[in-house]
LOMILUM-632096 format. One line per 4 residues: number of its first residue (from 0); their letters; for each residue z, y, x of C-alpha. Coordinates in nm, 3 decimals, always signed. Layout:
REM residues N
NUM = a = Z Y X | ... .
END
This chain:
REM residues 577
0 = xxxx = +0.000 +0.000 +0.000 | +0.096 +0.262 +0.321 | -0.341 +0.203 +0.379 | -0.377 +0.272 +0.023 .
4 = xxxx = -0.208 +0.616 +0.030 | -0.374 +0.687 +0.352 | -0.724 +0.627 +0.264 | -0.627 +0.888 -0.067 .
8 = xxxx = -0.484 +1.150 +0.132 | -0.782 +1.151 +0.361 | -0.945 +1.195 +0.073 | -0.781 +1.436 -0.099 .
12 = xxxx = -0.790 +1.685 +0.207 | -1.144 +1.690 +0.167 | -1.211 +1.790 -0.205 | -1.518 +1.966 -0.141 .
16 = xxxx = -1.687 +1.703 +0.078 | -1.556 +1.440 -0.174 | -1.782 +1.581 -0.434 | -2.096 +1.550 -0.250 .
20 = xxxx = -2.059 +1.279 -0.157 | -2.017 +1.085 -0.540 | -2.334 +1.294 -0.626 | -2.508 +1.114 -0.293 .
24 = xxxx = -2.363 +0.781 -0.377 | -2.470 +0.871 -0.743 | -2.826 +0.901 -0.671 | -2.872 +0.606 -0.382 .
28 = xxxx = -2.757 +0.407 -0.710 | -3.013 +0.487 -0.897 | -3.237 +0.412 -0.687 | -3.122 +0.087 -0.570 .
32 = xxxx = -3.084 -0.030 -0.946 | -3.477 +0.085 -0.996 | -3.573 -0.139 -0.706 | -3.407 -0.438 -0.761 .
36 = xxxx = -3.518 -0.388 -1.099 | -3.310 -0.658 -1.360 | -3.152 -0.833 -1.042 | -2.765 -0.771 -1.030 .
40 = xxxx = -2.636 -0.582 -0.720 | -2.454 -0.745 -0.471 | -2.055 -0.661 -0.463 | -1.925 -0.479 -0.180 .
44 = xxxx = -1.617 -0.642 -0.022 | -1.412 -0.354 -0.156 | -1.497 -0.435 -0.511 | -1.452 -0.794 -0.489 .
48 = xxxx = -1.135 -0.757 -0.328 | -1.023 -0.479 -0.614 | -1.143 -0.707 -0.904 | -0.918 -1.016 -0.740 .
52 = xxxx = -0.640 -0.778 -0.726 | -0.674 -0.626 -1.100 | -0.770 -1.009 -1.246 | -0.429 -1.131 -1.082 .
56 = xxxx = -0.232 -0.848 -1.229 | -0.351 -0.914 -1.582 | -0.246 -1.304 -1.521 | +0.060 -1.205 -1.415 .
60 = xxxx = +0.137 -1.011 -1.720 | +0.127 -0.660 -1.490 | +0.326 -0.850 -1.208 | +0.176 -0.772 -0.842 .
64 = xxxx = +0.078 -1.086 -0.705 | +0.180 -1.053 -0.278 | -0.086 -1.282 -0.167 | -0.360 -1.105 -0.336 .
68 = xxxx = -0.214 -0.752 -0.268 | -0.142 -0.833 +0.091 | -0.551 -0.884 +0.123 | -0.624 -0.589 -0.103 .
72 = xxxx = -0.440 -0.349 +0.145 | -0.566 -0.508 +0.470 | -0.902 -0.488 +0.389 | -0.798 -0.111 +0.311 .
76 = xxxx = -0.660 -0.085 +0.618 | -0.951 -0.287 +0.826 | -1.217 -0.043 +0.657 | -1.016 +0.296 +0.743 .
80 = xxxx = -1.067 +0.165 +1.127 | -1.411 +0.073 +1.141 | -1.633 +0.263 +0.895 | -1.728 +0.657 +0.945 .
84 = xxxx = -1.639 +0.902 +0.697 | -1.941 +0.816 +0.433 | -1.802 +0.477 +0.367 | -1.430 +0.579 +0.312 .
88 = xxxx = -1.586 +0.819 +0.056 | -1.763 +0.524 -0.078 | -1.531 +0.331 -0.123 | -1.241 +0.548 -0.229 .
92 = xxxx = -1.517 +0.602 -0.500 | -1.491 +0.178 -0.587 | -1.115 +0.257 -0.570 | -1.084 +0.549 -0.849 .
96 = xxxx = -1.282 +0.342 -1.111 | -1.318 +0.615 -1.402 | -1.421 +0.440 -1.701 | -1.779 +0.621 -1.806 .
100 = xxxx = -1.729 +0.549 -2.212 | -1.399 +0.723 -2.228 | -1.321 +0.862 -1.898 | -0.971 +0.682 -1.869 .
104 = xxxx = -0.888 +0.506 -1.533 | -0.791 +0.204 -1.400 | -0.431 +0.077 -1.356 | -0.554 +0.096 -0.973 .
108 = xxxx = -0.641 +0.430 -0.974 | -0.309 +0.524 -1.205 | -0.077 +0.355 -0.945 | -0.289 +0.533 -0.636 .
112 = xxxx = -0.258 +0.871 -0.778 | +0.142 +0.799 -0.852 | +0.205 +0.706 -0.535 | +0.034 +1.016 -0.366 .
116 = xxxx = +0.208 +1.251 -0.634 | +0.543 +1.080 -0.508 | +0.471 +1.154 -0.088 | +0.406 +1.535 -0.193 .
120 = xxxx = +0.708 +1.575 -0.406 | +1.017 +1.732 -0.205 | +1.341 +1.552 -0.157 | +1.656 +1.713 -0.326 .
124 = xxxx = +1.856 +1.853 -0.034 | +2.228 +1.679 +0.032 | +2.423 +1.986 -0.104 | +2.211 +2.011 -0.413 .
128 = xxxx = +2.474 +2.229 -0.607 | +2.480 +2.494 -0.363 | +2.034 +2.481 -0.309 | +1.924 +2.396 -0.656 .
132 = xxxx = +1.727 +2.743 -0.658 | +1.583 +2.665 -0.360 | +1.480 +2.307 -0.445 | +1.313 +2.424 -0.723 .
136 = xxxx = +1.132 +2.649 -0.584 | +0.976 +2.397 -0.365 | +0.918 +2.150 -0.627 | +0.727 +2.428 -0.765 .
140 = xxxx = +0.504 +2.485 -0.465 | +0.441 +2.177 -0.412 | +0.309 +2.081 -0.759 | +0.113 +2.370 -0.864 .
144 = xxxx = -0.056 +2.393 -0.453 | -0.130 +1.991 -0.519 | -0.262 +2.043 -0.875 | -0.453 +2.336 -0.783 .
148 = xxxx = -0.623 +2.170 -0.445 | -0.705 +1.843 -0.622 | -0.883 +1.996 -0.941 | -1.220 +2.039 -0.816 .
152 = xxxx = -1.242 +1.688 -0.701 | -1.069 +1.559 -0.979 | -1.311 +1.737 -1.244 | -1.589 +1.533 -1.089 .
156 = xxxx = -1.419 +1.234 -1.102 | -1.276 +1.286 -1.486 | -0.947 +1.217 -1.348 | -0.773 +1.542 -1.419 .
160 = xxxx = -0.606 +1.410 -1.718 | -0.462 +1.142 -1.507 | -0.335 +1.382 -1.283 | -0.206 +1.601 -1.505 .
164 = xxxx = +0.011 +1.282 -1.656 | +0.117 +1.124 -1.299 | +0.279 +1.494 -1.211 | +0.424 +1.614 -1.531 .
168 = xxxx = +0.553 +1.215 -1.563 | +0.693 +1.214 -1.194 | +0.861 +1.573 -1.247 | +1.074 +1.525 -1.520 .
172 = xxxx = +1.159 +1.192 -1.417 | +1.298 +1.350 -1.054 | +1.452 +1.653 -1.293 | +1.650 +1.376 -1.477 .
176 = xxxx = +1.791 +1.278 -1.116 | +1.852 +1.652 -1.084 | +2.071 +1.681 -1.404 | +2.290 +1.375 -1.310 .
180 = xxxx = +2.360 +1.511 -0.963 | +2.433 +1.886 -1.075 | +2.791 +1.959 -1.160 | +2.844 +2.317 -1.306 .
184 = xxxx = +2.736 +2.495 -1.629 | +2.533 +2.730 -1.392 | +2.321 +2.484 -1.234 | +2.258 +2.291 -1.553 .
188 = xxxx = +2.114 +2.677 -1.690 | +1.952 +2.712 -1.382 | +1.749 +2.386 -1.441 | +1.684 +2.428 -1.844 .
192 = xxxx = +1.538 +2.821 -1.699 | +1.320 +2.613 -1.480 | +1.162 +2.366 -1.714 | +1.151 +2.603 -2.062 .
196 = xxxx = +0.979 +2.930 -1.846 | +0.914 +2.861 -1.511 | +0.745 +2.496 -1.512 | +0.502 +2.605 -1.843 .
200 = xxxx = +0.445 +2.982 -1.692 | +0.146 +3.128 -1.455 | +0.369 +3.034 -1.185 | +0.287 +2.615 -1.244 .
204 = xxxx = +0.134 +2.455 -1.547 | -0.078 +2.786 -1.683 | -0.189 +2.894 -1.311 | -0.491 +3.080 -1.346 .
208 = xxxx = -0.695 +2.775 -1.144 | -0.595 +2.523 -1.386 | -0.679 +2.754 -1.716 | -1.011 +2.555 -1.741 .
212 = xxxx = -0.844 +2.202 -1.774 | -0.556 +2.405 -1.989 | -0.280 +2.138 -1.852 | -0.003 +2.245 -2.097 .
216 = xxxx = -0.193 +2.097 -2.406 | -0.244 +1.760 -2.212 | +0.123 +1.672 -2.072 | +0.366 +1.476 -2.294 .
220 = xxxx = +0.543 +1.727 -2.471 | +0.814 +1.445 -2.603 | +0.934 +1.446 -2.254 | +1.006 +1.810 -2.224 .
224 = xxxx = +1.216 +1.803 -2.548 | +1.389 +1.453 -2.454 | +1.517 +1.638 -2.112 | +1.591 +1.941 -2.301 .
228 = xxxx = +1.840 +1.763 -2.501 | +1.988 +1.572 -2.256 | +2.039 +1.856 -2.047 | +2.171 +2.080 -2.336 .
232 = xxxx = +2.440 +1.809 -2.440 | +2.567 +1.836 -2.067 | +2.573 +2.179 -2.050 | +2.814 +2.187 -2.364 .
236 = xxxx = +2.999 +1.920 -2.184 | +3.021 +2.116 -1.881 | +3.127 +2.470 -2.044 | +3.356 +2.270 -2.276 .
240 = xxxx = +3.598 +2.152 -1.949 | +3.531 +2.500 -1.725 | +3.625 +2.721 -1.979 | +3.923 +2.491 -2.109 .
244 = xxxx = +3.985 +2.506 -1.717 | +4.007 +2.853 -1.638 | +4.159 +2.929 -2.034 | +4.446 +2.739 -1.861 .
248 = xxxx = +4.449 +2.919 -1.560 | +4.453 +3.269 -1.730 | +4.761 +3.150 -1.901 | +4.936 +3.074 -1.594 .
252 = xxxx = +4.865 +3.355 -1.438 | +4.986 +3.563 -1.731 | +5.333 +3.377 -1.717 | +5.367 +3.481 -1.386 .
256 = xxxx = +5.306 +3.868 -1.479 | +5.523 +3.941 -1.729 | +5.794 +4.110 -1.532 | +5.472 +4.308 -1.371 .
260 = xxxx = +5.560 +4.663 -1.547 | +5.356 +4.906 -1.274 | +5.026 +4.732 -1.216 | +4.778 +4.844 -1.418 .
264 = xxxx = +4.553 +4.505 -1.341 | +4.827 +4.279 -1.499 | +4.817 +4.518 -1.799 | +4.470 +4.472 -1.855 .
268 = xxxx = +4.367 +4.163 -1.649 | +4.466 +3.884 -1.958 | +4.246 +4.026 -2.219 | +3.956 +4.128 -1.923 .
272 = xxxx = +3.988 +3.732 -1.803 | +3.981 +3.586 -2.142 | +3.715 +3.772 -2.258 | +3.495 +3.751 -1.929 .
276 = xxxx = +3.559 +3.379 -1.948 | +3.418 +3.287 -2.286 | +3.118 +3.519 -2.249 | +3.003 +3.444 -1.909 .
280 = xxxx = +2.820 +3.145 -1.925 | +2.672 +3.232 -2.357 | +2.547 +3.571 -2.161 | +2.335 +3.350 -1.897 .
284 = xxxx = +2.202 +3.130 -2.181 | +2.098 +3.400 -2.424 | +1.831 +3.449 -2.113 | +1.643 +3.160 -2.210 .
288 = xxxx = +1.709 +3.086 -2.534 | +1.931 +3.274 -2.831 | +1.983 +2.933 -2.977 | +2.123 +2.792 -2.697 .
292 = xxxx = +2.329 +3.067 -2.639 | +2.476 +3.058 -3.023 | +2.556 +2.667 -2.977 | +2.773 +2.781 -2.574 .
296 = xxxx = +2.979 +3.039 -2.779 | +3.045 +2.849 -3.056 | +3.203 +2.556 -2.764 | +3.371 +2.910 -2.570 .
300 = xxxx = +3.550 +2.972 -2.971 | +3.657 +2.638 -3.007 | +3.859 +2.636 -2.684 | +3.937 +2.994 -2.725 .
304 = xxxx = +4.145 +2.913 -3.053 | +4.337 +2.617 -2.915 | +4.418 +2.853 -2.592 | +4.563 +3.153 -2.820 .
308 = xxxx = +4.784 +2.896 -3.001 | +4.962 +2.806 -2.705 | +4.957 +3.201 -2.623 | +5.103 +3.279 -2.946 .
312 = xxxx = +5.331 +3.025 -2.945 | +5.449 +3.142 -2.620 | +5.438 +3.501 -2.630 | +5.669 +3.480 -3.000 .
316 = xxxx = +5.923 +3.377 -2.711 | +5.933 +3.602 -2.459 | +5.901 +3.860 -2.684 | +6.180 +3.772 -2.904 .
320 = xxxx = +6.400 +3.744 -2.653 | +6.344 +4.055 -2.470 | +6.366 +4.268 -2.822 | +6.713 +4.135 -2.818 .
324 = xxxx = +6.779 +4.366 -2.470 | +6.954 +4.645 -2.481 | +6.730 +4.862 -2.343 | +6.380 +4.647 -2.378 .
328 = xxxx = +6.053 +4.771 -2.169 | +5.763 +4.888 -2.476 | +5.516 +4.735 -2.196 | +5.506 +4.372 -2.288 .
332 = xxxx = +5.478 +4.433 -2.673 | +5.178 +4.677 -2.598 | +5.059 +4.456 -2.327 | +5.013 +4.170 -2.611 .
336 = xxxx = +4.898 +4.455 -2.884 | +4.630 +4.530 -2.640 | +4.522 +4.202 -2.559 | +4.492 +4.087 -2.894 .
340 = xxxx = +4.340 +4.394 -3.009 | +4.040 +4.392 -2.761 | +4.013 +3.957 -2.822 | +3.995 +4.039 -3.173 .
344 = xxxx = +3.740 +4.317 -3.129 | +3.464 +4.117 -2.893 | +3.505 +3.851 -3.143 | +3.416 +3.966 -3.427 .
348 = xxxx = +3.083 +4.173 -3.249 | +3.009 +3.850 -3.071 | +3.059 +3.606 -3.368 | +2.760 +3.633 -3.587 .
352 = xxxx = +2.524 +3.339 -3.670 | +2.763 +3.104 -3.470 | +2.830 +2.813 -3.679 | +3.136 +2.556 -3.649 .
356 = xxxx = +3.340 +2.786 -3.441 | +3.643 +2.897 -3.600 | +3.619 +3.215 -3.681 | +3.870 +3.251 -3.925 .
360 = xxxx = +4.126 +3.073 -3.784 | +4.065 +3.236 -3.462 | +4.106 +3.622 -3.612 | +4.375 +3.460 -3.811 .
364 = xxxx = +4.548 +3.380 -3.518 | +4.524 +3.707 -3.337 | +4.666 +3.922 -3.648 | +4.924 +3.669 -3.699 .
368 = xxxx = +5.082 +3.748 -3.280 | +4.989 +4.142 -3.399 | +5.219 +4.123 -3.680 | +5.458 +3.983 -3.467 .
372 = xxxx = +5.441 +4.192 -3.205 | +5.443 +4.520 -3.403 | +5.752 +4.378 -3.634 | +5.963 +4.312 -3.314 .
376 = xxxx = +5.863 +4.677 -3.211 | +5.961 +4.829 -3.505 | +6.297 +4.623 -3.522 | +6.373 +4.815 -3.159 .
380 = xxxx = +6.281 +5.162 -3.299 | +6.463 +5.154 -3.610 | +6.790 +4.996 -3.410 | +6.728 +5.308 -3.166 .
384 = xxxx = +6.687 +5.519 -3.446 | +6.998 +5.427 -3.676 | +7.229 +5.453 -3.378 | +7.119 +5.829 -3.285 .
388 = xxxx = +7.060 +5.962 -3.623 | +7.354 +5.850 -3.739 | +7.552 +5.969 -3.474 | +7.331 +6.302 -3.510 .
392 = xxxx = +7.421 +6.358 -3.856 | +7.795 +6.341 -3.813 | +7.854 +6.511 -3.499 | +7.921 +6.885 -3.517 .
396 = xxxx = +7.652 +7.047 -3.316 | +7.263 +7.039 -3.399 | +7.116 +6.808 -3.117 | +6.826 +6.691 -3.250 .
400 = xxxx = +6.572 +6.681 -2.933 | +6.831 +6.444 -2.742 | +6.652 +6.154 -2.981 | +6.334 +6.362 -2.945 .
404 = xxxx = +6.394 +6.279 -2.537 | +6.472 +5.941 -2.610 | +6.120 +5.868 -2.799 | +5.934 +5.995 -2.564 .
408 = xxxx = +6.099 +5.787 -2.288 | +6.007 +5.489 -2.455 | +5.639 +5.573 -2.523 | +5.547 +5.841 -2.282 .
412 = xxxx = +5.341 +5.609 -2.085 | +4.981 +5.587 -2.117 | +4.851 +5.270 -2.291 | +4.529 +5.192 -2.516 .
416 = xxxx = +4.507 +5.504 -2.694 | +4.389 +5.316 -3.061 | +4.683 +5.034 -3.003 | +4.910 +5.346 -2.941 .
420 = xxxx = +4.818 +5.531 -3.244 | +4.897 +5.223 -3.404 | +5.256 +5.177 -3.330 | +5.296 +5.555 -3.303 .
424 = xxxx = +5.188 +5.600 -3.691 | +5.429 +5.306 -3.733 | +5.739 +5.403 -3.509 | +5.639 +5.835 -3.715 .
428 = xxxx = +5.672 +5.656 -4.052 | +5.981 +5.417 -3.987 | +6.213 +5.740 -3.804 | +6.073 +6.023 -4.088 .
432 = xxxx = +6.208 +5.711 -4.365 | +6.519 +5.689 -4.163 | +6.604 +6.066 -4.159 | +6.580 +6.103 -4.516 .
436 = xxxx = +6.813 +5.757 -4.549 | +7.093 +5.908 -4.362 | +6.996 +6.284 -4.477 | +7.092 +6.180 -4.852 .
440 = xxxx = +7.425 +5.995 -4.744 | +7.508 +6.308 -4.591 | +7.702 +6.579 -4.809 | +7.524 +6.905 -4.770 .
444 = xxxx = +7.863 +7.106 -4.806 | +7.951 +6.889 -4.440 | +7.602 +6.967 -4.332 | +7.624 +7.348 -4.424 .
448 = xxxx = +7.926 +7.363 -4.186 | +7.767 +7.129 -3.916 | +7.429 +7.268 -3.843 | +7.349 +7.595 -4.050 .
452 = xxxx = +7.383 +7.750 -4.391 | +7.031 +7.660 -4.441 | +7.043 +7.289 -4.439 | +6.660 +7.319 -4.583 .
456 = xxxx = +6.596 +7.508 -4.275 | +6.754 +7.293 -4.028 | +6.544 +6.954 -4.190 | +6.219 +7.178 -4.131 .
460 = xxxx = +6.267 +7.243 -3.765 | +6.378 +6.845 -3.711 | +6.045 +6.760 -3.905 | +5.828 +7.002 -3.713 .
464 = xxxx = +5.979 +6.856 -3.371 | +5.931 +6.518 -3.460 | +5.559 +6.557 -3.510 | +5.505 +6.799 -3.247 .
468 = xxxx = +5.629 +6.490 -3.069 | +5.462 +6.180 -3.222 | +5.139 +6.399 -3.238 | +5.137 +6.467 -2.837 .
472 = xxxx = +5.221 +6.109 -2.788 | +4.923 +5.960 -2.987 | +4.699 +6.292 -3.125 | +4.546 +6.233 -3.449 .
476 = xxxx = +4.842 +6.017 -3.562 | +4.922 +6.031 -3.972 | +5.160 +6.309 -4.095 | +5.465 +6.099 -4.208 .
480 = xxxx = +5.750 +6.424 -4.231 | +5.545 +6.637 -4.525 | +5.846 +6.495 -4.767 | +6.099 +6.629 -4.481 .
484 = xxxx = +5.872 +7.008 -4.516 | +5.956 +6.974 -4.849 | +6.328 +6.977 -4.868 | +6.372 +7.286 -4.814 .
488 = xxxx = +6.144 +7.377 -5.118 | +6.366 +7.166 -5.332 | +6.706 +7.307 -5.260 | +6.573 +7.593 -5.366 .
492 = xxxx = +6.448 +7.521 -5.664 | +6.649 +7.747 -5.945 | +6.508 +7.559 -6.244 | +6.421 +7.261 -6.386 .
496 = xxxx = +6.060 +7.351 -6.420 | +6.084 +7.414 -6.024 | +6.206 +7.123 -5.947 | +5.983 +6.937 -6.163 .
500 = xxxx = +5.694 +7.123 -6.004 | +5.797 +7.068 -5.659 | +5.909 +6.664 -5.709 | +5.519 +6.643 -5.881 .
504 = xxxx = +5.375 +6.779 -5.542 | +5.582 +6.549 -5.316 | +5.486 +6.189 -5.507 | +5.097 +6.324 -5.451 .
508 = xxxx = +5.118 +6.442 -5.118 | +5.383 +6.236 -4.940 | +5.324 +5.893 -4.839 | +5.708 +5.853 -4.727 .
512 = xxxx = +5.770 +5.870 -5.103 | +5.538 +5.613 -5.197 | +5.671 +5.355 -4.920 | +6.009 +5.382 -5.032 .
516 = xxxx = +5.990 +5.502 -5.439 | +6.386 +5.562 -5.438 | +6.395 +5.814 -5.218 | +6.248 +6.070 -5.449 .
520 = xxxx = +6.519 +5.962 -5.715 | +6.798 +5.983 -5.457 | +6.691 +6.347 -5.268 | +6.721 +6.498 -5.657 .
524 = xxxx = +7.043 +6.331 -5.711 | +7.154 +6.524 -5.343 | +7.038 +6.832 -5.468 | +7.333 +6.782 -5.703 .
528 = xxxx = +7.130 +6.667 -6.032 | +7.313 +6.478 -6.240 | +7.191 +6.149 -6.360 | +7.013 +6.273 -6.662 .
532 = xxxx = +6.905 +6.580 -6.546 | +6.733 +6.329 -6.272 | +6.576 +6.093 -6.563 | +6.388 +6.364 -6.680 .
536 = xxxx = +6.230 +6.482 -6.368 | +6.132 +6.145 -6.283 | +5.982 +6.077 -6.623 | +5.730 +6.348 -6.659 .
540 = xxxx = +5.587 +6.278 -6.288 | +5.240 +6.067 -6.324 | +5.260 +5.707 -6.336 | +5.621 +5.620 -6.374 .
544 = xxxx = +5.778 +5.466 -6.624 | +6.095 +5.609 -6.877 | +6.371 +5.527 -6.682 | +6.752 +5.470 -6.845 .
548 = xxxx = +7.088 +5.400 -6.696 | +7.114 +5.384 -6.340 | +6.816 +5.638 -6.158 | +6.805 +5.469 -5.820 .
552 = xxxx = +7.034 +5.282 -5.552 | +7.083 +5.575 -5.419 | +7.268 +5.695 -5.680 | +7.585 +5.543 -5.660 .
556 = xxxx = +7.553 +5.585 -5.274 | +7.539 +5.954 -5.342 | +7.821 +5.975 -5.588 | +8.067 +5.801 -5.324 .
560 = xxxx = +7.961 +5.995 -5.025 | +7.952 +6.336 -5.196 | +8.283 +6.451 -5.297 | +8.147 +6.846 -5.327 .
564 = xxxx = +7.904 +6.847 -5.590 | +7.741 +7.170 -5.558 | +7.611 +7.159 -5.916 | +7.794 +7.018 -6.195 .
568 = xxxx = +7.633 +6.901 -6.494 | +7.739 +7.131 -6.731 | +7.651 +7.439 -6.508 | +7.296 +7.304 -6.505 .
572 = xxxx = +7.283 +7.308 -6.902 | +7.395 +7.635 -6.889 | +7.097 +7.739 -6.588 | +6.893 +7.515 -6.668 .
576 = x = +6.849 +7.371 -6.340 .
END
């Protein structure tokens, strides 16, 4: 077989001269035949020796038979060494037998042609992983400088076909080797790239040379789409155990930062990691097919959602146990805010048209730790916030901007400005309800003699402070102190009618009020209103229903903390307020 392969690559070297030489041998048949008239030409040894070898491989059922193929390739070998040029043409041309019916060729030819298309192919280098590109690129060359040498000769002979077939055959048959050897998500990319839009462009298969044969309508197009499979159900494989992989490392890495207050890296790094990790390798893939790239993310989800169950799990934890502190660091709760905020954000841009990837329970997830996160928050706040405005309420000078100081000690560092104005317009709304709690369990006779005549006054500056304050911490932030702006306006309300007028404009204009609807009830009832005088305010405002009896909670709270009614009941008959 070695004499085979070099009588065709002698051959094949000489396309041009190859040609002429079939037209020579072409017409000296002709002739001979008219001669010898009806006779039937003598057979060449070649030819003899070629039938014996084809008759013995149909015997055999296809099975090479040694003895027969031993004197096939010595004869090859004996004629290579003692014939000129002419006759190796000649007989090369007794080799190739093209069939002139239907232009197929003979199992002889086929096996010739497969085992020169073998000796040009390039061996896969022994760190394949690390010179895939490289490889390719060679396998490349090598086919499309073969395919594009051999087509002249090959047209002549009606053999292109068979060419065609032996290469595209022999490729993906060495790419299959390729994909078992290749270990990464990259490299199994790299080689769907190569056979989906390099091996069909104008850099192979639809080279301008072979546009007259048009090879891409004559390969076996099942092949393609059976290795396109196969190598798309490893790549899922493979992105399935290197993001799981590094979705584990992330989370180590994370436990290890938590005490990690001042870099600004750990702050941002978990979210940045997570997020780079799941759209790495769908980002590569949407470069050769969108498909593709949809069936990656929705493996990347999948793992993402069992990875932020552990995460939850574990950050409900740490974050329990360090709202219990006395004095517990805002940076972990805004840390996880932020991260969860920016998963939840690429998610749902990223998500559309992936199918089977948990979606829902994913965002469910993430809003589920948020709650958390932002309840734990607002448990340390309020705590802060009962122990200095109750203190500030009974102690005999005005110090206000002390808790001022203290808020903006806690959140005066600079984190993601919308997860900020978040818990900002949370933390505004929980201390603005907690002022008016311990503002109506205060007696405004104690007040007047604390703080200032004009108690009214005094709430208005505290209001005004607070959102300066909130306001510079996270700008744009919800006004949550209009009802505090209003109490002034209500203690001085001289009639009914007033106070009717000015109770209408705080249930329309201050959300405080409509988070808490007994506050309203129980800042009348401070006024000094008595209970009825209290019914009927609340019963012409829009929406509420006659009340009876009781007004509020408040009320008895207010009847047991003030012992100074500044109003009785029967001097508002007689006013009318």
């Amino acid at each position: 077989m070695q004499a085979e392969h070099e009588l065709i690559v002698s051959t094949f070297n000489r396309p041009s001269k190859m040609k002429d030489i079939f037209k020579s041998v072409a017409k000296r048949a002709d002739s001979k035949m008219w001669k010898l008239g009806r006779r039937k030409p003598r057979r060449t040894d070649s030819k003899r020796l070629l039938m014996e070898n084809n008759n013995n491989n149909d015997r055999h059922d296809g099975h090479d038979n040694p003895m027969a193929q031993n004197n096939f390739n010595t004869h090859v070998e004996q004629r290579l060494h003692t014939v000129d040029d002419e006759i190796k043409y000649e007989e090369l041309a007794e080799l190739l037998q093209v069939s002139p019916e239907d232009g197929s060729c003979s199992v002889s030819s086929v096996h010739l042609i497969q085992r020169s298309v073998s000796q040009h192919f390039p061996e896969p280098p022994a760190d394949l992983d690390q010179n895939l590109q490289q490889h390719l690129f060679e396998v490349q060359e090598a086919v499309c400088n073969e395919l594009v040498r051999l087509r002249p000769l090959f047209e002549t002979m009606g053999l292109m076909d068979c060419l065609f077939d032996c290469y595209h055959r022999h490729t993906f048959h060495h790419l299959s080797d390729l994909l078992q050897k290749v270990h990464s998500s990259q490299n199994c990319l790299v080689l769907m790239k190569w056979v989906l839009q390099t091996y069909p462009s104008a850099e192979l298969l639809a080279h301008p040379d072979l546009q007259r044969t048009d090879p891409i309508k004559k390969v076996d197009s099942l092949l393609n789409q059976e290795w396109v499979q196969r190598a798309r159900d490893k790549l899922l494989d493979n992105v399935k155990n290197e993001v799981r992989a590094l979705l584990e490392k992330i989370l180590q890495i994370e436990k290890k930062n938590q005490e990690d207050f001042d870099c600004e890296e750990a702050f941002v790094g978990f979210y940045v990691d997570t997020i780079q990790c799941i759209e790495a390798v769908p980002k590569e893939a949407q470069k050769i097919s969108r498909v593709l790239s949809l069936d990656v993310r929705a493996v990347c989800f999948r793992e993402l959602l069992t990875f932020l169950e552990r995460y939850s799990a574990e950050q409900a934890e740490i974050l329990g146990k360090k709202a219990k502190l006395d004095k517990p660091e805002m940076i972990p709760f805004f840390k996880t805010l932020t991260a969860c905020s920016k998963i939840k954000l690429h998610v749902q841009a990223t998500a559309k048209d992936v199918k089977g990837c948990h979606i829902e329970e994913i965002m469910e997830t993430l809003e589920n730790m948020e709650d958390l996160t932002l309840t734990l928050l607002k448990q340390i706040v309020a705590d802060m916030a009962e122990r200095n405005l109750k203190r500030y309420f009974k102690t005999e000078n005005k110090h206000f901007f002390v808790f001022i100081v203290l808020i903006e000690t806690y959140f005066s560092k600079d984190f993601c400005q919308d997860v900020k104005k978040r818990v900002m317009n949370e933390v505004y709304k929980l201390i603005s309800h907690i002022y008016l709690k311990h503002l109506v369990r205060s007696s405004q006779s104690k007040l007047t003699k604390r703080w200032s005549p004009d108690v009214g006054q005094a709430v208005t500056e505290d209001a005004e402070l607070l959102h300066s304050t909130i306001s510079n911490l996270a700008p744009g932030v919800q006004q949550w102190n209009l009802m505090l702006l209003k109490i002034k306006e209500l203690l001085d309300c001289q009639s009914v009618v007033a106070v009717q007028l000015t109770a209408a404009s705080m249930q329309k204009e201050c959300p405080t009020w409509r988070e808490d609807q007994d506050l309203l009830p129980a800042l009348l009832r401070w006024k000094g209103l008595s209970g009825r005088r209290v019914e009927e305010v609340m019963n012409i405002l829009p929406g509420q229903k006659p009340r009876s009896g009781s007004v509020s909670c408040f009320s008895w709270l207010f009847c047991w903390v003030s012992r100074e009614p500044t109003v009785t009941s029967r001097e508002e008959d007689a006013s009318d307020c």
